[in-house]
C-alpha positions in Angstrom: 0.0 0.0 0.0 0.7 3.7 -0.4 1.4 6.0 2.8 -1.8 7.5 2.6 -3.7 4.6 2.4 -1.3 2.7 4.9 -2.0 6.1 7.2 -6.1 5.8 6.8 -5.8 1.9 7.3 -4.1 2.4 10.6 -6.3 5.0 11.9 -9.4 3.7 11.1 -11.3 1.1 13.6 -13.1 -1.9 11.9 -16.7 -2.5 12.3 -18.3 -6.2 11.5 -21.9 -6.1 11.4 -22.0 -9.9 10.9 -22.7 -10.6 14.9 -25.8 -8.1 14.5 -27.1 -9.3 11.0 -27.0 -12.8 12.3 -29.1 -11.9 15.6 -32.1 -10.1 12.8 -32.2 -13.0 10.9 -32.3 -15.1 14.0 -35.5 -12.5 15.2 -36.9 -12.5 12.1 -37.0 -16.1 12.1 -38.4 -16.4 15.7 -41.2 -14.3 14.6 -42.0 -16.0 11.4 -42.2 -19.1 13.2 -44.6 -17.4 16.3 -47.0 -15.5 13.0 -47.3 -19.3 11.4 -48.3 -20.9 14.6 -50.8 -18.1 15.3 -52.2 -19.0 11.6 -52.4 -22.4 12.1 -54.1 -22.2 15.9 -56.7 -19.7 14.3 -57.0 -22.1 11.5 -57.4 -24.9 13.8 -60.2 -22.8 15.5 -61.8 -22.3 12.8 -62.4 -25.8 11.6 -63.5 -26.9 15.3 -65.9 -24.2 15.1 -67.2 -25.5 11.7 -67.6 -29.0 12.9 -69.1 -28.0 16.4 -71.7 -26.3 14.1 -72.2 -28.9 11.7 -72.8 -31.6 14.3 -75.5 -29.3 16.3 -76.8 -28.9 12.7 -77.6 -32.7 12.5 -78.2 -33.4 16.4 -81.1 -30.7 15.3 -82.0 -33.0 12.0 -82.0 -36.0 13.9 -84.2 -34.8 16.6 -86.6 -33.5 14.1 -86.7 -37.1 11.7 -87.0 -38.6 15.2 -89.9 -36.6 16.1 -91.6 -36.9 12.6 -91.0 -41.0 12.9 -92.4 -41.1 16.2 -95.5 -38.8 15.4 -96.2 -41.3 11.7 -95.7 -44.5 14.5 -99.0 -43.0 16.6 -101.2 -42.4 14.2 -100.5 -45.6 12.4 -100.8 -47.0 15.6 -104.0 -45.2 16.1 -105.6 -45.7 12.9 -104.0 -49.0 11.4 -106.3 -49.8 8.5 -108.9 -47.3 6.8 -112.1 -48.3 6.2 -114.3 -47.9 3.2 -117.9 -46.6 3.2 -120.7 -49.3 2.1 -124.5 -48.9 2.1 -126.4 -51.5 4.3 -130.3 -52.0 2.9 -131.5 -53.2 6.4 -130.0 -49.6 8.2 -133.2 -48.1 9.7 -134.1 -44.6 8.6 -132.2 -41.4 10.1 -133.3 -39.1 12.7 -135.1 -36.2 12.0 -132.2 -33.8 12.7 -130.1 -35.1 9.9 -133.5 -35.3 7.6 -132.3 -31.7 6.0 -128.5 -32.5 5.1 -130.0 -35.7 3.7 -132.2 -34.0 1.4 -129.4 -31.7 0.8 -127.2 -34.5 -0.4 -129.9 -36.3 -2.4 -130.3 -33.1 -4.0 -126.3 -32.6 -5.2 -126.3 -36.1 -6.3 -129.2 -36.0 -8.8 -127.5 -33.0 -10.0 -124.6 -34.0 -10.5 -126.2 -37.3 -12.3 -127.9 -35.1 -14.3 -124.8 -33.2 -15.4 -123.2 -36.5 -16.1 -126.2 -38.0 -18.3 -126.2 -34.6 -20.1 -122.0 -35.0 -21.0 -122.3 -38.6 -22.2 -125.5 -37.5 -24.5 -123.8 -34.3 -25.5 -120.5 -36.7 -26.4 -122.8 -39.5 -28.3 -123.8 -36.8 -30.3 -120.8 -35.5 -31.1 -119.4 -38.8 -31.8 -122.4 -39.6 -34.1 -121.8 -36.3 -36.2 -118.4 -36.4 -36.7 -119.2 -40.3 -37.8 -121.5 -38.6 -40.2 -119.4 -36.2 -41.6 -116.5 -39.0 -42.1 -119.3 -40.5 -43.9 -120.2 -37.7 -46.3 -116.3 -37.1 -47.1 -115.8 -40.4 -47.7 -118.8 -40.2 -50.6 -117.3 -37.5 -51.9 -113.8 -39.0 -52.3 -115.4 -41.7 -54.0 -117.9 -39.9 -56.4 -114.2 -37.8 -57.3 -112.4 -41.2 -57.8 -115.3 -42.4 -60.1 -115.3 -39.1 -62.1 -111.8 -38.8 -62.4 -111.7 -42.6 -63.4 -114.8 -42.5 -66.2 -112.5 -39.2 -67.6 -109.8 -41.2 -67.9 -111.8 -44.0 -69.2 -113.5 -41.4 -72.4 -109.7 -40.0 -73.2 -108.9 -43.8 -73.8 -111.8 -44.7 -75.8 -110.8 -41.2 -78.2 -107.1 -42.4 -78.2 -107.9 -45.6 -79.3 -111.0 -44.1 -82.1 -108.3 -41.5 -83.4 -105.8 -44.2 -83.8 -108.2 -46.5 -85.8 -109.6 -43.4 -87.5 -105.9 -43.1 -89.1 -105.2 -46.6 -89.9 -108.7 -46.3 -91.8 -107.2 -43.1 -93.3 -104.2 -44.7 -94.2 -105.3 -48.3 -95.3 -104.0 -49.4 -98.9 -106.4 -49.6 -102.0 -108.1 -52.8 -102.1 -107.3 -55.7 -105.0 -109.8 -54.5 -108.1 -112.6 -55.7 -108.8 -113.3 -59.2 -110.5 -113.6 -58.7 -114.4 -113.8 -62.3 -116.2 -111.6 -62.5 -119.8 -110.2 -59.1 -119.3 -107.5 -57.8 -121.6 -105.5 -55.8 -119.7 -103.6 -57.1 -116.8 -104.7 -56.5 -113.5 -102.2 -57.0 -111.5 -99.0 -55.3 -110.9 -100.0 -52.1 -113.3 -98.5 -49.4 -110.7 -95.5 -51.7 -109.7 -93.2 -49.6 -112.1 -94.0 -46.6 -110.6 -93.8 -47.9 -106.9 -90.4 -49.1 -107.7 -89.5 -46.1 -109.7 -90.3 -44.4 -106.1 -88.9 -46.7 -104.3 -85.7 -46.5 -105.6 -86.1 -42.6 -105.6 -86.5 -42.9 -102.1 -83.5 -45.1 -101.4 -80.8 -43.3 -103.7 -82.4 -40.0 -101.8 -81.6 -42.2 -98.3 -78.1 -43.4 -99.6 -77.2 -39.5 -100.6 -78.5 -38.5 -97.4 -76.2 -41.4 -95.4 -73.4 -40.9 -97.9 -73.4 -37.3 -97.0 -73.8 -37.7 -93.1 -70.6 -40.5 -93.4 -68.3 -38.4 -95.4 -69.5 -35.2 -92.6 -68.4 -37.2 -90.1 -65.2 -38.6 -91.5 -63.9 -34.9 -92.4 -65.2 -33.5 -88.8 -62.9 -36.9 -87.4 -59.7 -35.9 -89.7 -60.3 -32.3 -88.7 -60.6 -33.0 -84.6 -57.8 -35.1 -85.5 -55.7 -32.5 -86.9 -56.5 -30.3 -84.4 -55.6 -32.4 -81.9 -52.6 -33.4 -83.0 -51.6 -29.1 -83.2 -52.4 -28.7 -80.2 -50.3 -31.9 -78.9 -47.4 -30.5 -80.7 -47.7 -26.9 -79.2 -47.9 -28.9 -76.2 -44.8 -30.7 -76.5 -42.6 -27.3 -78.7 -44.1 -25.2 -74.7 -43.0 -28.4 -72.4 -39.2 -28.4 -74.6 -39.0 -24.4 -73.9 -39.9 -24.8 -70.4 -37.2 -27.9 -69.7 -34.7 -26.0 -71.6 -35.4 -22.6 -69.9 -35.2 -24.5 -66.8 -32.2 -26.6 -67.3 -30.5 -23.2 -68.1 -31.5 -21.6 -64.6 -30.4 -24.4 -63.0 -27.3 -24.4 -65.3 -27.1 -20.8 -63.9 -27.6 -21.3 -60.4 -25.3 -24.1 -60.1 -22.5 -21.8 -61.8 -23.3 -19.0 -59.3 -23.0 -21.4 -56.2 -19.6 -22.7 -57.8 -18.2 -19.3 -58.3 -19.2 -18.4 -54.3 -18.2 -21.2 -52.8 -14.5 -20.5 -55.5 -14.3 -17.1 -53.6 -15.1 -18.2 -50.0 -12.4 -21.0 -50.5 -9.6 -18.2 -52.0 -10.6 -15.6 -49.0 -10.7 -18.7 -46.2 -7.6 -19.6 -47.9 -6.0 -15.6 -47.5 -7.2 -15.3 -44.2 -5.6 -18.6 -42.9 -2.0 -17.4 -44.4 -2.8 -14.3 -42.8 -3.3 -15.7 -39.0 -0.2 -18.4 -40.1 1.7 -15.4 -40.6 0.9 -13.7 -37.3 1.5 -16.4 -35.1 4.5 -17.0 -36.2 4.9 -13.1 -35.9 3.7 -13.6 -32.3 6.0 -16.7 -32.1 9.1 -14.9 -33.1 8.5 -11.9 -30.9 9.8 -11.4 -27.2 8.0 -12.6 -23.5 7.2 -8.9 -22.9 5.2 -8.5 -26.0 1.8 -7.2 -23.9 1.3 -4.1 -22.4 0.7 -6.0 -18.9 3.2 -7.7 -19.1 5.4 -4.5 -19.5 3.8 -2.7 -16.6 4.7 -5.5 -14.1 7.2 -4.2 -13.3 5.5 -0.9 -11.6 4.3 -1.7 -8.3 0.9 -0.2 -7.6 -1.3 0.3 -4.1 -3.7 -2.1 -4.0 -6.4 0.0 -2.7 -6.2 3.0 -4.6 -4.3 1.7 -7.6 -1.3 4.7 -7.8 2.0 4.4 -6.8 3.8 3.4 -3.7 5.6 6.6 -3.4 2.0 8.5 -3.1 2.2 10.8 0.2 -0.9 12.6 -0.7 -0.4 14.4 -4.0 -3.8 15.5 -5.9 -4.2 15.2 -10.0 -6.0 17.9 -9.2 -5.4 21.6 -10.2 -6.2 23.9 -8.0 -8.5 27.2 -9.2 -6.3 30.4 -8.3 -4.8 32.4 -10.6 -1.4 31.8 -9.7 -0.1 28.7 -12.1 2.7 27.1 -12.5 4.7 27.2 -15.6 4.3 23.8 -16.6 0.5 24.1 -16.4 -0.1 27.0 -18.5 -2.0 26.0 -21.2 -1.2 28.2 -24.5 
């Protein structure tokens, strides 16, 4: 060390706070450990007061099931079977008192037979009207089918009187009539003429089929030509394409050559170039860095400057009386 820092080192006193940290920790600790078991007693608490509750809860629910069970028991007990009302012929008449509420009750019941013969005549006649009207749609459905079938029947019947109307209309002449020791021949007069027409007819049909063949020979040749065009363009487009391609890949392979050449020759110059400084470095002296040069100036370990220091400052002082050396021009 320096004299000034050897002068500040001896008149300073140490202080170690290490004792007092320790004894925080230690009382932080304690009460971290005195908060959790407050938690978990009031936690603890807490649950015994919920299960105190809950069990008073179903003391209380027992108690009242209990009670309920016990109050069903009696009465079943009390009244075990209940018995039905039935009419006896040989009862003998009422008293006089209850005369009145008899009457009474005679009275509702006739009314209320009354109201029930009324429904079920009310219903019958309900039931025998919509029966009826089933009925009448039904008829109708019918009468419709008939109708629709005797139409169908009369457009039939016409069909068949239009089609034997035109066969009538059409029919060939008859063979002439019977003339004994007749000159002229009777037969086969008009064949000349039918034939003539016939074979009109079937040199018109041949034209007509020679015409249609030799339309659909030359349409044939000509969807085969054009087929055939367009298979060529086809082919000349797919050549131009594999050529244009092969010449971009051509192209692209050329380029990747030429950068991987020039990564090789600069790879190449850099590796002479680090060859060359470490044998550079090799060849030069021990002392080469400039920590290893300054080794051999001692410094103060605390505030790094030298071990003559007695106190000097880097500092100028602010007067107006400067030394010569510090004159700035």
């Amino acid at each position: 060390m320096c004299y000034v820092c050897l002068q500040r080192a001896q008149r300073n006193f140490p202080l170690y706070y290490g004792d007092e940290r320790r004894r925080r920790e230690m009382e932080d600790e304690r009460l971290m450990q005195q908060y959790q078991i407050l938690k978990d007693q009031e936690a603890f608490f807490k649950n015994q007061m919920k299960s105190m509750a809950a069990r008073e809860q179903n003391q209380k629910n027992a108690a009242y099931n209990l009670g309920v069970a016990e109050a069903i028991r009696s009465h079943k007990n009390e009244k075990p079977e209940f018995y039905k009302s039935f009419l006896f012929d040989k009862r003998p008449l009422s008293p006089e008192i209850n005369a009145f509420k008899q009457g009474e009750y005679s009275q509702s019941l006739l009314k209320q037979m009354e109201s029930k013969r009324e429904k079920e005549i009310k219903q019958r006649q309900n039931r025998e009207l919509m029966d009826r009207l089933e009925q009448v749609q039904l008829t109708e459905e019918l009468a419709a089918q008939r109708a629709q079938y005797l139409k169908e029947k009369m457009e039939e019947t016409q069909y068949y009187k239009r089609a034997l109307d035109a066969q009538v209309k059409n029919k060939p002449s008859q063979l002439p009539m019977f003339e004994p020791d007749s000159a002229e021949p009777i037969f086969g007069k008009d064949e000349g003429e039918m034939k003539a027409e016939k074979r009109k007819r079937e040199q018109s049909c041949m034209k007509h089929q020679m015409e249609a063949a030799a339309s659909l020979k030359r349409n044939a040749i000509l969807n085969q030509l054009v087929d055939q065009r367009r298979d060529l363009q086809m082919l000349q487009r797919t050549q131009r394409e594999h050529l244009a391609d092969r010449a971009a890949e051509l192209d692209r392979v050329n380029r990747i050559n030429q950068c991987l050449q020039e990564d090789w020759d600069r790879s190449l110059y850099m590796k002479k170039q680090r060859d060359l400084e470490e044998k550079a470095f090799e060849r030069a002296s021990d002392k080469l860095f400039l920590l290893d040069q300054c080794e051999k100036y001692r410094r103060c370990r605390q505030c790094q400057r030298r071990t003559s220091n007695v106190g000097e400052s880097n500092v100028w002082p602010l007067n107006k009386f400067l030394q010569g050396s510090r004159l700035l021009v």
